[in-house]
GUDOTOR-214254 format. One line per field, with one value per residue (C-alpha): y, x, z; residue number from 1. Coordinates in Angstrom, 1 decimal. Example, Ala and Ser with C-alpha at 12.3 -4.5 7.8 and 13.67 -1.06 7.14 Angstrom:
GUDOTOR-214254
y	-4.5	-1.1
x	12.3	13.7
z	7.8	7.1
setor	1	2
end
This chain:
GUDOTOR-214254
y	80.6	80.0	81.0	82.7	85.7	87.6	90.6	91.1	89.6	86.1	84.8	84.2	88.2	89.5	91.1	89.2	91.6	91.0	87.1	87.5	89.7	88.5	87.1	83.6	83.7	81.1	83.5	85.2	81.5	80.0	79.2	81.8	81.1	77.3	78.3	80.7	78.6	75.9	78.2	79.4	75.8	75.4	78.0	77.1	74.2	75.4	77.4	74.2	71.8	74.5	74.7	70.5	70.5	73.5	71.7	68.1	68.4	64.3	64.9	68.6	67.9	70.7	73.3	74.4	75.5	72.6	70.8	74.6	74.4	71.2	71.3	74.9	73.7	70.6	73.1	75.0	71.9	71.0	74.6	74.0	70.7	71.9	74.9	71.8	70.1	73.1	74.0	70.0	70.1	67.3	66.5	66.3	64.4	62.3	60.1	59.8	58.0	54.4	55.3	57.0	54.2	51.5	53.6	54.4	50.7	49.8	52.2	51.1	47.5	48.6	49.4	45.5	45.2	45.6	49.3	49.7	51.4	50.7	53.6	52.9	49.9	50.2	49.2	51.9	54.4	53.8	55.4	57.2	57.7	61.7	61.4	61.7	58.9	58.4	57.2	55.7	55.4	58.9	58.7	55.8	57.8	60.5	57.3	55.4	58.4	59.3	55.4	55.0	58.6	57.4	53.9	55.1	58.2	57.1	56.0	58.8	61.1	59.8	60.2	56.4	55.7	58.0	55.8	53.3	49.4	46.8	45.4	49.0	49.1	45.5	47.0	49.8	48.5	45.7	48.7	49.9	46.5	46.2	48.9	48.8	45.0	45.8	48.6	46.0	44.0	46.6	47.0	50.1	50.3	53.9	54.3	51.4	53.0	55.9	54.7	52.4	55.9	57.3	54.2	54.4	58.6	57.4	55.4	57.3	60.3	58.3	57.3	53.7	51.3	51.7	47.8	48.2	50.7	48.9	45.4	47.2	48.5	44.7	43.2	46.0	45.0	41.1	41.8	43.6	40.6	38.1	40.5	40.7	37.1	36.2	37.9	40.0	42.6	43.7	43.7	47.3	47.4	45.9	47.5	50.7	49.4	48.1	51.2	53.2	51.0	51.7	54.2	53.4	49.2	50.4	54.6	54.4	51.5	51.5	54.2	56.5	58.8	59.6	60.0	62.4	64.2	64.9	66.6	68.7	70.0	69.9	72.5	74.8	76.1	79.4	81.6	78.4	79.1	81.1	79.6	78.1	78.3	74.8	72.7	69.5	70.4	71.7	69.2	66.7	64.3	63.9	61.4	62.0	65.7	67.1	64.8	62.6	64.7	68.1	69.0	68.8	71.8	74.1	72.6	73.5	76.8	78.6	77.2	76.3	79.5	78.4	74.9	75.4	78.3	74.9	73.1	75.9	76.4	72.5	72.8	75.9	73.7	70.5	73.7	75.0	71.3	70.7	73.5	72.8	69.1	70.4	73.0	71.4	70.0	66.4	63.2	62.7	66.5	65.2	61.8	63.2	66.1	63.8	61.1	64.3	65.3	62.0	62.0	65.0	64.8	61.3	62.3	65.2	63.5	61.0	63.0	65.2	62.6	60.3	63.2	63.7	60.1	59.7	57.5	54.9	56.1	55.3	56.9	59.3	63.1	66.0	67.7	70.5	70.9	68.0	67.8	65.3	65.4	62.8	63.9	67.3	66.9	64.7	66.9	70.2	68.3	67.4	70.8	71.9	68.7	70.9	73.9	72.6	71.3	74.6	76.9	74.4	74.5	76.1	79.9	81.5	84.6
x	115.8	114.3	116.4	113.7	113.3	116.9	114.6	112.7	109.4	108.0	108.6	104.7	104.4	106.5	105.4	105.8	108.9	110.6	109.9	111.7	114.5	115.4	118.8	117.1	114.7	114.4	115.6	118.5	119.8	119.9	122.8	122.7	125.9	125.1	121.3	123.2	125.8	122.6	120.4	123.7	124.1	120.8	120.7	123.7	122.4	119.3	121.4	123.4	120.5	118.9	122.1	122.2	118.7	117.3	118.1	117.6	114.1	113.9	113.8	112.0	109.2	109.5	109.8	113.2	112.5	110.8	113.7	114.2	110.8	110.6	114.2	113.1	109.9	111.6	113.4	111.0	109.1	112.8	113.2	109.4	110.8	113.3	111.2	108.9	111.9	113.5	109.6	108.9	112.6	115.1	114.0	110.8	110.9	113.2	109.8	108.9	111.4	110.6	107.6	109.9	111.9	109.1	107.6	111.1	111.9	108.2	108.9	112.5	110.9	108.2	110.7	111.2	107.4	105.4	105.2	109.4	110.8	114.0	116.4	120.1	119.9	118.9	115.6	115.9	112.5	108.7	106.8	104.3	102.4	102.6	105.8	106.7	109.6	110.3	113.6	113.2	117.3	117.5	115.0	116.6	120.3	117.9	116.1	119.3	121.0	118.1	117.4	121.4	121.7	118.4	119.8	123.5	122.4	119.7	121.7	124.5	122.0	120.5	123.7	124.0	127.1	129.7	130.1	127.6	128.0	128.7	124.8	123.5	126.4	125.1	121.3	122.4	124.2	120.9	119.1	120.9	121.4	117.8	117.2	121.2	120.7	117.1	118.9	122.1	119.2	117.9	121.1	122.2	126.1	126.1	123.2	124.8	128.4	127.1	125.0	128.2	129.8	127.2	127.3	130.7	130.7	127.6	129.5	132.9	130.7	128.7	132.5	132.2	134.9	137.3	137.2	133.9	135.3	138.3	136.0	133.3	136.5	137.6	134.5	133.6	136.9	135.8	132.2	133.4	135.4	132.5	130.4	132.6	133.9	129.9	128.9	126.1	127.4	125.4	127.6	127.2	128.7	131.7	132.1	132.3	134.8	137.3	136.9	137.8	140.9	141.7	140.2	141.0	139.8	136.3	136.6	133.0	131.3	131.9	134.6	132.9	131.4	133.7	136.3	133.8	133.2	137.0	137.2	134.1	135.6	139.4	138.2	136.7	140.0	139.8	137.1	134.7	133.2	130.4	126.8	124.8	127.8	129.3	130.5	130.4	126.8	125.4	126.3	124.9	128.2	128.0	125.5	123.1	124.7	121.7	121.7	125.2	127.2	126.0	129.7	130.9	128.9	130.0	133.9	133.0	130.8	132.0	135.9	138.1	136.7	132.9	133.7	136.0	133.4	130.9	133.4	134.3	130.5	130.1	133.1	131.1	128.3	130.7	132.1	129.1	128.0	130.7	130.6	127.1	128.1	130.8	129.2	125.7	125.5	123.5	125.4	122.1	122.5	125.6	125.5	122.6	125.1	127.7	126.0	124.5	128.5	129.6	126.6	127.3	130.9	131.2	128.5	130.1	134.0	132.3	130.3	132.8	135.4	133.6	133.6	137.1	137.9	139.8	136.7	134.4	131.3	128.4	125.0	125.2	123.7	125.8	124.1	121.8	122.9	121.6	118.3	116.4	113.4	113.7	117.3	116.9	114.0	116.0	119.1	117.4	115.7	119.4	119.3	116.2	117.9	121.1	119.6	117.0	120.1	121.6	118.4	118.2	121.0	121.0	121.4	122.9	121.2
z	25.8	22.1	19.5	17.9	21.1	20.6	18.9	21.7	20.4	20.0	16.3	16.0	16.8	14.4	11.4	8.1	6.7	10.0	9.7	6.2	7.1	10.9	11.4	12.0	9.1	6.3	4.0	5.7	6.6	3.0	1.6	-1.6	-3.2	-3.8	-4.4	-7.2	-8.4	-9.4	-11.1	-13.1	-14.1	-15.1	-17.0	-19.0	-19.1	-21.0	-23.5	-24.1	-24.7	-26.9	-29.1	-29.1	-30.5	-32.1	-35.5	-34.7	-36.2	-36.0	-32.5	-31.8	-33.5	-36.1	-32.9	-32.7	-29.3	-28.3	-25.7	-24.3	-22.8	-21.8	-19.8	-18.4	-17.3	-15.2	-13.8	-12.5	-11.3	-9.4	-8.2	-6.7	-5.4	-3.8	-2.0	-0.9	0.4	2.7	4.0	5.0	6.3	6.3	10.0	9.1	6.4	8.7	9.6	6.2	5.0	5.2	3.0	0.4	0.6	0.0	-2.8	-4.3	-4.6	-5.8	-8.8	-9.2	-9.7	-12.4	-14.6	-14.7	-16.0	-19.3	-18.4	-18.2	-21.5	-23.5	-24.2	-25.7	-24.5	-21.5	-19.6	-17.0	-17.6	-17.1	-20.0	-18.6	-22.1	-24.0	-24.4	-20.8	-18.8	-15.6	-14.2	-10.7	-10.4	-9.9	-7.0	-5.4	-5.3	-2.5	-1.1	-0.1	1.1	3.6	4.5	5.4	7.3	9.3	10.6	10.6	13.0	15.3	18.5	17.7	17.9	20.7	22.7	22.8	21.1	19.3	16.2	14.8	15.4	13.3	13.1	12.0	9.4	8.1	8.6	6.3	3.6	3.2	3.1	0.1	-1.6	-2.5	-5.6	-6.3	-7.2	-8.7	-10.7	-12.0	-13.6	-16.2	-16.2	-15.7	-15.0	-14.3	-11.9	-10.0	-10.1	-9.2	-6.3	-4.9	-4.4	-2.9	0.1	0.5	1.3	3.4	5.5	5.6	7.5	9.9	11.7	10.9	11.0	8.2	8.2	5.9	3.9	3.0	2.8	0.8	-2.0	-1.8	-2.2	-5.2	-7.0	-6.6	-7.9	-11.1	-11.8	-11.6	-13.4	-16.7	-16.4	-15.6	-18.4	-16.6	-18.8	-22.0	-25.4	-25.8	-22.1	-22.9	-26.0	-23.6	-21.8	-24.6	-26.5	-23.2	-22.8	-26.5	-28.5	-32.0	-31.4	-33.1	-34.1	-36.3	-33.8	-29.7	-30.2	-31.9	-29.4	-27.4	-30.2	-31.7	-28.2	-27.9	-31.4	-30.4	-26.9	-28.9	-31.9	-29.6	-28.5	-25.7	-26.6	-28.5	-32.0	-30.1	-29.0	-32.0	-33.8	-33.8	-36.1	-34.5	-32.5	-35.7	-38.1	-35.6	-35.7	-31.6	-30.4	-27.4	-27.1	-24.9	-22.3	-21.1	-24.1	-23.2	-22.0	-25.5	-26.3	-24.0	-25.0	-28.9	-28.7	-25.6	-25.4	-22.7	-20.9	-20.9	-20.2	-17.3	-16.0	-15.7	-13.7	-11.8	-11.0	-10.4	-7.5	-5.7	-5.4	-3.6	-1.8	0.0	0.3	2.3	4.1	5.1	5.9	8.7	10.5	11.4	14.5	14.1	12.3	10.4	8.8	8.0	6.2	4.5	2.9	2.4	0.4	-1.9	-2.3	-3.4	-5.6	-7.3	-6.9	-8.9	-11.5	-12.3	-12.8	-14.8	-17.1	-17.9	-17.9	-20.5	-22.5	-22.6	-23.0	-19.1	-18.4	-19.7	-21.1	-18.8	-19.5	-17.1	-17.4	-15.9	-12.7	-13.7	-17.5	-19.0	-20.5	-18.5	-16.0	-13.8	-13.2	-12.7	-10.2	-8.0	-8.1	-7.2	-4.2	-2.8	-3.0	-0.8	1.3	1.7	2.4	4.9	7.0	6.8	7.6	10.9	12.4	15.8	16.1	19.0	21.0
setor	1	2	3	4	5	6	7	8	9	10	11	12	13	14	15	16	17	18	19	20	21	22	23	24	25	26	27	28	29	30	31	32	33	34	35	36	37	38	39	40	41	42	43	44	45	46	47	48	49	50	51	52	53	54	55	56	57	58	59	60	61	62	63	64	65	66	67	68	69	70	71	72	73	74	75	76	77	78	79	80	81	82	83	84	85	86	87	88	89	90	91	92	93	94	95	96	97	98	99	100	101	102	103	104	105	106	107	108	109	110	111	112	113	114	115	116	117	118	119	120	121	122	123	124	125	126	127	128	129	130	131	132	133	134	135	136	137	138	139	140	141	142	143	144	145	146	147	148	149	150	151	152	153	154	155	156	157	158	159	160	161	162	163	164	165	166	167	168	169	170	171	172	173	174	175	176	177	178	179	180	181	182	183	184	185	186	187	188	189	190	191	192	193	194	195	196	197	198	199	200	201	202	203	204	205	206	207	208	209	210	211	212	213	214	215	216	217	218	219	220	221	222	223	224	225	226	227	228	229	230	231	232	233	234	235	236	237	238	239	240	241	242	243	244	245	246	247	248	249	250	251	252	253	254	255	256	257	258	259	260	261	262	263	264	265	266	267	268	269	270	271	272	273	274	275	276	277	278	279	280	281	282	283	284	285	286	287	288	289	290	291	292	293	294	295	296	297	298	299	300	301	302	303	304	305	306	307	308	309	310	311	312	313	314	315	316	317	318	319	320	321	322	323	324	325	326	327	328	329	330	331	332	333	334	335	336	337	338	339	340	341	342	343	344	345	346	347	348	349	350	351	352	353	354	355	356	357	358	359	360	361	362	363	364	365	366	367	368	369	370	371	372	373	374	375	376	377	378	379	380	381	382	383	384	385	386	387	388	389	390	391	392	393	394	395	396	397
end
Protein backbone atom coordinates (compact mmCIF):
# COMPACT_ATOMS: atom_id res chain seq x y z
CA UNK A 1 0.00 0.00 0.00
CA UNK A 2 1.49 3.63 -0.65
CA UNK A 3 2.04 5.48 2.28
CA UNK A 4 0.49 8.34 0.75
CA UNK A 5 -3.45 6.46 0.63
CA UNK A 6 -4.22 6.22 4.67
CA UNK A 7 -6.80 9.37 3.96
CA UNK A 8 -8.67 7.64 1.63
CA UNK A 9 -7.64 9.56 -1.44
CA UNK A 10 -4.64 9.42 -3.78
CA UNK A 11 -2.01 12.20 -2.80
CA UNK A 12 -2.20 13.63 -6.43
CA UNK A 13 -6.15 14.14 -5.62
CA UNK A 14 -5.97 15.85 -2.69
CA UNK A 15 -6.58 19.44 -2.41
CA UNK A 16 -3.52 21.70 -1.87
CA UNK A 17 -4.51 22.56 2.10
CA UNK A 18 -4.81 18.86 2.62
CA UNK A 19 -1.34 18.20 0.79
CA UNK A 20 -0.01 20.86 3.43
CA UNK A 21 -1.72 19.67 6.54
CA UNK A 22 -1.80 15.68 5.98
CA UNK A 23 0.01 13.63 8.53
CA UNK A 24 2.61 12.66 5.67
CA UNK A 25 2.99 16.21 4.20
CA UNK A 26 6.33 18.02 3.80
CA UNK A 27 5.29 20.38 6.20
CA UNK A 28 3.77 18.34 9.08
CA UNK A 29 7.08 16.04 8.80
CA UNK A 30 9.74 18.77 9.24
CA UNK A 31 11.71 18.84 11.97
CA UNK A 32 10.48 22.46 13.61
CA UNK A 33 12.40 22.60 16.61
CA UNK A 34 15.89 22.32 14.85
CA UNK A 35 14.30 24.48 11.85
CA UNK A 36 13.67 26.97 15.06
CA UNK A 37 16.56 26.62 17.07
CA UNK A 38 18.63 27.87 13.53
CA UNK A 39 16.70 30.78 12.65
CA UNK A 40 17.08 31.74 16.60
CA UNK A 41 20.72 31.48 15.99
CA UNK A 42 20.81 33.40 13.16
CA UNK A 43 19.06 35.88 14.35
CA UNK A 44 21.29 36.38 17.26
CA UNK A 45 23.68 36.15 15.17
CA UNK A 46 22.65 39.25 13.27
CA UNK A 47 22.21 41.31 16.39
CA UNK A 48 25.71 40.32 17.33
CA UNK A 49 27.48 41.18 14.05
CA UNK A 50 25.50 44.41 14.04
CA UNK A 51 26.83 45.35 17.59
CA UNK A 52 30.65 44.07 16.32
CA UNK A 53 30.31 46.58 13.46
CA UNK A 54 27.94 49.34 13.60
CA UNK A 55 31.03 51.60 14.60
CA UNK A 56 33.85 50.07 12.77
CA UNK A 57 33.33 52.72 10.00
CA UNK A 58 36.90 51.48 8.40
CA UNK A 59 35.09 48.53 7.66
CA UNK A 60 31.10 49.57 7.09
CA UNK A 61 31.68 51.91 4.72
CA UNK A 62 30.22 54.86 6.61
CA UNK A 63 26.73 52.60 6.91
CA UNK A 64 26.44 51.53 10.29
CA UNK A 65 23.99 49.04 9.19
CA UNK A 66 25.85 47.93 6.38
CA UNK A 67 27.21 44.12 7.78
CA UNK A 68 23.33 43.74 9.19
CA UNK A 69 22.26 43.47 5.61
CA UNK A 70 24.76 41.79 4.17
CA UNK A 71 24.68 38.80 6.91
CA UNK A 72 20.70 38.96 6.76
CA UNK A 73 20.68 38.72 3.17
CA UNK A 74 23.11 35.37 3.19
CA UNK A 75 20.67 34.23 5.28
CA UNK A 76 17.97 34.43 3.45
CA UNK A 77 19.92 33.08 0.39
CA UNK A 78 20.81 29.88 2.93
CA UNK A 79 17.27 29.72 4.19
CA UNK A 80 16.41 29.47 0.18
CA UNK A 81 19.23 26.93 0.01
CA UNK A 82 18.09 24.93 2.33
CA UNK A 83 14.24 24.87 0.95
CA UNK A 84 16.17 23.83 -2.48
CA UNK A 85 17.85 21.14 -0.63
CA UNK A 86 14.66 19.40 1.24
CA UNK A 87 12.49 19.80 -2.37
CA UNK A 88 15.63 18.03 -4.50
CA UNK A 89 15.88 15.59 -1.47
CA UNK A 90 18.95 13.95 -0.13
CA UNK A 91 18.06 10.84 -2.24
CA UNK A 92 17.86 12.73 -5.08
CA UNK A 93 20.62 14.59 -4.92
CA UNK A 94 22.20 11.10 -4.12
CA UNK A 95 23.11 10.86 -8.09
CA UNK A 96 24.41 14.18 -8.17
CA UNK A 97 26.99 13.85 -6.15
CA UNK A 98 30.03 12.94 -8.14
CA UNK A 99 29.31 16.24 -10.02
CA UNK A 100 29.22 18.22 -6.74
CA UNK A 101 32.21 16.56 -5.87
CA UNK A 102 34.24 17.33 -9.16
CA UNK A 103 33.02 20.99 -9.14
CA UNK A 104 33.61 21.30 -5.34
CA UNK A 105 37.24 20.26 -5.71
CA UNK A 106 37.63 22.41 -9.02
CA UNK A 107 36.70 25.46 -6.91
CA UNK A 108 38.68 24.34 -3.89
CA UNK A 109 41.79 24.34 -6.44
CA UNK A 110 41.15 27.92 -7.84
CA UNK A 111 41.76 29.25 -4.78
CA UNK A 112 45.47 28.11 -5.54
CA UNK A 113 45.34 30.54 -8.79
CA UNK A 114 45.80 34.25 -9.62
CA UNK A 115 42.07 34.55 -8.84
CA UNK A 116 42.50 33.10 -4.94
CA UNK A 117 42.49 35.97 -2.25
CA UNK A 118 44.64 36.43 0.94
CA UNK A 119 42.79 37.08 4.29
CA UNK A 120 44.74 36.93 7.73
CA UNK A 121 47.06 35.10 6.35
CA UNK A 122 45.44 32.85 4.72
CA UNK A 123 44.87 31.97 0.90
CA UNK A 124 41.60 30.31 1.40
CA UNK A 125 38.81 32.74 -0.67
CA UNK A 126 38.25 33.41 -4.53
CA UNK A 127 37.50 37.15 -4.94
CA UNK A 128 34.78 37.23 -6.99
CA UNK A 129 35.14 41.21 -7.70
CA UNK A 130 32.29 43.94 -5.74
CA UNK A 131 33.45 43.06 -2.82
CA UNK A 132 32.01 39.63 -2.77
CA UNK A 133 34.46 36.04 -1.55
CA UNK A 134 33.95 32.76 -1.89
CA UNK A 135 35.25 30.11 0.33
CA UNK A 136 35.22 26.66 -1.32
CA UNK A 137 36.32 24.91 2.14
CA UNK A 138 33.07 25.32 3.42
CA UNK A 139 31.53 23.52 0.36
CA UNK A 140 33.97 20.74 0.37
CA UNK A 141 32.94 19.95 4.44
CA UNK A 142 28.93 19.05 2.48
CA UNK A 143 30.94 17.52 -0.60
CA UNK A 144 32.98 14.98 1.48
CA UNK A 145 30.18 14.12 3.69
CA UNK A 146 27.86 13.17 0.72
CA UNK A 147 30.89 11.46 -1.44
CA UNK A 148 31.75 9.18 1.83
CA UNK A 149 27.89 8.46 2.79
CA UNK A 150 27.49 7.41 -1.09
CA UNK A 151 30.56 4.79 -1.28
CA UNK A 152 30.30 3.83 2.51
CA UNK A 153 26.38 2.90 1.89
CA UNK A 154 25.94 1.54 -1.54
CA UNK A 155 26.21 -2.36 -0.86
CA UNK A 156 24.60 -1.85 2.77
CA UNK A 157 21.83 -0.52 1.21
CA UNK A 158 21.65 -2.86 -1.29
CA UNK A 159 21.30 -5.70 1.26
CA UNK A 160 24.76 -6.92 0.30
CA UNK A 161 26.68 -6.61 3.31
CA UNK A 162 25.90 -5.31 6.86
CA UNK A 163 29.06 -3.24 7.26
CA UNK A 164 31.29 -1.82 4.52
CA UNK A 165 34.72 -3.58 3.49
CA UNK A 166 37.98 -2.64 3.76
CA UNK A 167 38.36 -1.53 -0.20
CA UNK A 168 35.25 0.88 0.10
CA UNK A 169 36.78 2.30 3.44
CA UNK A 170 40.19 2.89 1.36
CA UNK A 171 37.83 4.15 -1.71
CA UNK A 172 36.44 6.59 0.80
CA UNK A 173 38.96 8.01 2.67
CA UNK A 174 40.90 8.76 -1.15
CA UNK A 175 37.80 10.28 -1.76
CA UNK A 176 38.24 12.68 1.04
CA UNK A 177 42.03 13.17 0.77
CA UNK A 178 41.83 15.07 -2.32
CA UNK A 179 40.41 18.85 -1.27
CA UNK A 180 41.63 18.05 2.59
CA UNK A 181 45.30 17.94 1.06
CA UNK A 182 44.32 20.76 -1.53
CA UNK A 183 42.91 22.76 1.49
CA UNK A 184 46.47 22.05 3.90
CA UNK A 185 48.26 23.97 0.98
CA UNK A 186 46.48 27.39 1.35
CA UNK A 187 46.89 26.45 4.40
CA UNK A 188 44.14 26.50 6.28
CA UNK A 189 44.56 24.50 9.67
CA UNK A 190 41.07 24.95 10.66
CA UNK A 191 39.23 23.85 7.58
CA UNK A 192 41.44 20.83 7.65
CA UNK A 193 40.84 20.07 11.47
CA UNK A 194 37.65 20.57 10.97
CA UNK A 195 37.18 18.41 7.91
CA UNK A 196 39.46 15.33 9.77
CA UNK A 197 36.44 15.31 12.18
CA UNK A 198 34.05 15.29 9.97
CA UNK A 199 35.82 11.66 8.30
CA UNK A 200 36.22 10.15 11.34
CA UNK A 201 32.19 10.59 12.51
CA UNK A 202 31.79 9.48 8.75
CA UNK A 203 33.27 6.42 9.32
CA UNK A 204 32.28 5.66 13.03
CA UNK A 205 28.35 5.53 11.54
CA UNK A 206 28.83 3.57 8.46
CA UNK A 207 29.92 0.32 11.11
CA UNK A 208 33.42 0.11 9.81
CA UNK A 209 36.08 -1.52 11.47
CA UNK A 210 37.34 0.27 14.48
CA UNK A 211 40.87 -0.76 13.13
CA UNK A 212 40.55 2.54 10.88
CA UNK A 213 39.33 4.56 13.42
CA UNK A 214 41.93 3.78 15.79
CA UNK A 215 44.72 3.78 12.55
CA UNK A 216 43.18 6.99 11.27
CA UNK A 217 43.79 8.83 15.28
CA UNK A 218 47.37 7.20 15.04
CA UNK A 219 48.17 8.19 11.74
CA UNK A 220 46.54 11.93 12.61
CA UNK A 221 48.87 12.16 15.80
CA UNK A 222 51.93 11.08 13.39
CA UNK A 223 50.99 13.77 10.67
CA UNK A 224 50.82 16.66 13.16
CA UNK A 225 54.24 15.76 14.17
CA UNK A 226 55.81 15.92 10.62
CA UNK A 227 53.82 18.90 10.01
CA UNK A 228 55.37 21.15 12.89
CA UNK A 229 58.78 19.41 12.80
CA UNK A 230 58.34 19.83 8.68
CA UNK A 231 57.66 23.13 8.99
CA UNK A 232 54.48 23.16 6.73
CA UNK A 233 53.19 25.37 9.33
CA UNK A 234 52.93 29.23 8.59
CA UNK A 235 54.66 31.47 11.53
CA UNK A 236 51.48 32.98 12.45
CA UNK A 237 50.41 29.20 12.91
CA UNK A 238 52.72 28.46 15.29
CA UNK A 239 52.46 31.53 16.95
CA UNK A 240 48.75 30.24 17.67
CA UNK A 241 49.83 27.37 19.08
CA UNK A 242 52.58 28.69 21.57
CA UNK A 243 50.44 31.37 22.70
CA UNK A 244 47.65 28.66 23.33
CA UNK A 245 50.11 26.62 25.39
CA UNK A 246 51.04 29.84 27.22
CA UNK A 247 49.14 32.79 27.21
CA UNK A 248 51.38 35.49 28.56
CA UNK A 249 54.62 34.19 25.92
CA UNK A 250 53.39 37.23 23.54
CA UNK A 251 50.07 39.21 25.41
CA UNK A 252 50.26 42.34 22.63
CA UNK A 253 51.55 39.91 19.51
CA UNK A 254 50.16 36.02 19.03
CA UNK A 255 48.52 36.29 22.51
CA UNK A 256 46.69 39.04 22.14
CA UNK A 257 43.39 37.93 20.91
CA UNK A 258 42.44 35.62 22.82
CA UNK A 259 43.67 37.35 25.95
CA UNK A 260 41.48 40.24 24.90
CA UNK A 261 38.49 37.73 24.06
CA UNK A 262 38.55 36.35 27.69
CA UNK A 263 38.38 39.93 29.26
CA UNK A 264 35.42 40.62 26.87
CA UNK A 265 33.27 37.38 27.82
CA UNK A 266 34.99 37.83 31.76
CA UNK A 267 33.50 41.65 32.25
CA UNK A 268 30.18 40.70 31.01
CA UNK A 269 29.32 38.95 34.26
CA UNK A 270 25.34 37.45 34.35
CA UNK A 271 23.05 39.79 32.92
CA UNK A 272 26.05 41.44 30.15
CA UNK A 273 26.38 45.27 29.88
CA UNK A 274 23.32 45.09 27.54
CA UNK A 275 23.39 45.00 23.46
CA UNK A 276 25.44 47.89 21.87
CA UNK A 277 26.55 48.59 25.12
CA UNK A 278 30.10 47.08 25.40
CA UNK A 279 33.08 48.16 26.32
CA UNK A 280 35.37 45.89 24.80
CA UNK A 281 32.95 45.54 21.35
CA UNK A 282 32.70 49.25 21.32
CA UNK A 283 36.05 50.38 21.88
CA UNK A 284 37.04 47.99 19.13
CA UNK A 285 39.99 46.26 21.42
CA UNK A 286 38.84 42.51 20.02
CA UNK A 287 40.03 41.63 16.67
CA UNK A 288 37.90 39.95 13.93
CA UNK A 289 34.84 40.13 16.49
CA UNK A 290 32.08 39.58 13.71
CA UNK A 291 33.22 36.64 12.25
CA UNK A 292 35.56 33.75 14.44
CA UNK A 293 35.13 36.32 17.75
CA UNK A 294 31.51 36.86 17.47
CA UNK A 295 31.08 34.73 20.88
CA UNK A 296 32.81 37.38 22.75
CA UNK A 297 29.96 39.70 22.09
CA UNK A 298 27.26 37.82 23.28
CA UNK A 299 29.83 36.99 26.62
CA UNK A 300 30.24 41.05 27.04
CA UNK A 301 26.72 42.52 26.14
CA UNK A 302 24.26 39.88 26.97
CA UNK A 303 26.31 37.93 30.05
CA UNK A 304 26.61 34.54 31.10
CA UNK A 305 22.72 34.22 30.40
CA UNK A 306 22.92 35.28 26.58
CA UNK A 307 25.96 33.37 25.99
CA UNK A 308 24.96 30.17 27.53
CA UNK A 309 21.29 30.66 25.81
CA UNK A 310 23.65 30.31 22.28
CA UNK A 311 25.12 27.16 23.47
CA UNK A 312 22.10 25.91 24.71
CA UNK A 313 20.53 26.65 21.28
CA UNK A 314 23.76 25.19 19.43
CA UNK A 315 23.06 21.67 21.59
CA UNK A 316 19.23 21.53 20.33
CA UNK A 317 20.48 21.64 16.99
CA UNK A 318 23.18 18.35 17.71
CA UNK A 319 19.94 17.14 19.54
CA UNK A 320 17.49 16.93 16.74
CA UNK A 321 20.42 16.02 14.49
CA UNK A 322 20.82 13.11 16.26
CA UNK A 323 17.63 12.27 16.59
CA UNK A 324 17.13 12.40 12.94
CA UNK A 325 20.35 10.30 12.43
CA UNK A 326 18.80 7.28 14.64
CA UNK A 327 15.41 6.95 13.59
CA UNK A 328 15.75 6.84 9.58
CA UNK A 329 15.90 3.78 8.20
CA UNK A 330 18.78 3.80 5.32
CA UNK A 331 22.80 3.90 6.43
CA UNK A 332 23.14 6.64 3.76
CA UNK A 333 20.46 8.95 5.75
CA UNK A 334 22.62 8.23 8.32
CA UNK A 335 26.34 8.96 7.61
CA UNK A 336 24.99 11.86 5.87
CA UNK A 337 23.55 13.19 9.41
CA UNK A 338 26.37 12.15 11.22
CA UNK A 339 29.14 13.81 9.29
CA UNK A 340 26.81 17.20 9.54
CA UNK A 341 26.88 16.48 13.58
CA UNK A 342 30.54 16.17 13.82
CA UNK A 343 30.67 19.21 11.66
CA UNK A 344 28.82 21.31 13.69
CA UNK A 345 29.59 19.63 16.75
CA UNK A 346 33.60 20.32 16.41
CA UNK A 347 33.03 23.83 14.94
CA UNK A 348 31.02 24.85 17.51
CA UNK A 349 33.63 23.50 20.63
CA UNK A 350 36.27 25.16 18.76
CA UNK A 351 34.87 28.51 18.19
CA UNK A 352 33.67 28.97 21.37
CA UNK A 353 36.65 27.27 22.94
CA UNK A 354 39.29 29.61 21.20
CA UNK A 355 37.33 32.25 22.61
CA UNK A 356 37.73 31.26 26.04
CA UNK A 357 41.32 30.30 25.67
CA UNK A 358 40.72 26.09 26.30
CA UNK A 359 41.71 25.86 22.53
CA UNK A 360 43.97 27.14 19.95
CA UNK A 361 42.81 29.81 17.88
CA UNK A 362 41.92 28.55 14.35
CA UNK A 363 40.04 30.81 11.98
CA UNK A 364 36.97 29.21 12.36
CA UNK A 365 33.38 31.11 12.28
CA UNK A 366 30.64 29.78 14.75
CA UNK A 367 27.55 27.98 13.00
CA UNK A 368 24.92 30.43 12.07
CA UNK A 369 26.16 33.57 14.19
CA UNK A 370 29.07 34.62 12.46
CA UNK A 371 29.03 37.02 9.69
CA UNK A 372 30.13 35.17 6.65
CA UNK A 373 28.45 34.06 3.33
CA UNK A 374 30.04 31.21 2.19
CA UNK A 375 29.62 29.72 5.67
CA UNK A 376 26.29 30.37 6.29
CA UNK A 377 25.11 29.07 2.92
CA UNK A 378 26.73 25.76 3.50
CA UNK A 379 25.51 25.38 7.00
CA UNK A 380 21.79 26.07 6.31
CA UNK A 381 22.06 23.45 3.44
CA UNK A 382 23.21 20.64 6.16
CA UNK A 383 20.13 21.83 7.26
CA UNK A 384 17.69 21.26 4.21
CA UNK A 385 20.11 17.86 4.15
CA UNK A 386 18.72 17.02 7.74
CA UNK A 387 15.46 17.74 7.15
CA UNK A 388 15.10 16.06 3.75
CA UNK A 389 16.22 12.71 5.60
CA UNK A 390 13.66 13.34 8.12
CA UNK A 391 10.56 14.33 5.73
CA UNK A 392 11.58 10.77 3.92
CA UNK A 393 11.57 8.50 6.13
CA UNK A 394 8.84 5.91 5.77
CA UNK A 395 5.39 6.56 7.36
CA UNK A 396 3.25 3.85 8.53
CA UNK A 397 -0.68 3.53 7.50
Amino acid sequence: MSTHSYTGKPWQERSAWSRLTARDSVLRRLDWTLLLACVALSVLGSLLVWSATRNRTELNEGDPQHFLWRHLISLAIGVALAVGTVWLGHRRLRGAVPVLYVLSVLLTLLVLTPLGATINGQRAWLNLGAGLSLQPAEFAKITIILGMAVLLAAQVDAGDRLHPDHRTVVQALALAAVPIGIVMLMPDMGSVMVLVVIVLGVLLASGASNRWIIGLLAAGGIGAVLVWQLGVLDDYQINRFAAFANPALDPSGAGYNTNQARIAIGSGGLYGKGLFEGSQTTGRFVPEQQTDFVFTVAGEELGFLGAGLIILLVGVVLWRACRIALETTELYGTIVAAGIIAWFAFQSFENIGMTMGIMPVAGLPLPFVSYGGTSMFAVWIAIGLLQSIRVQRPVSA
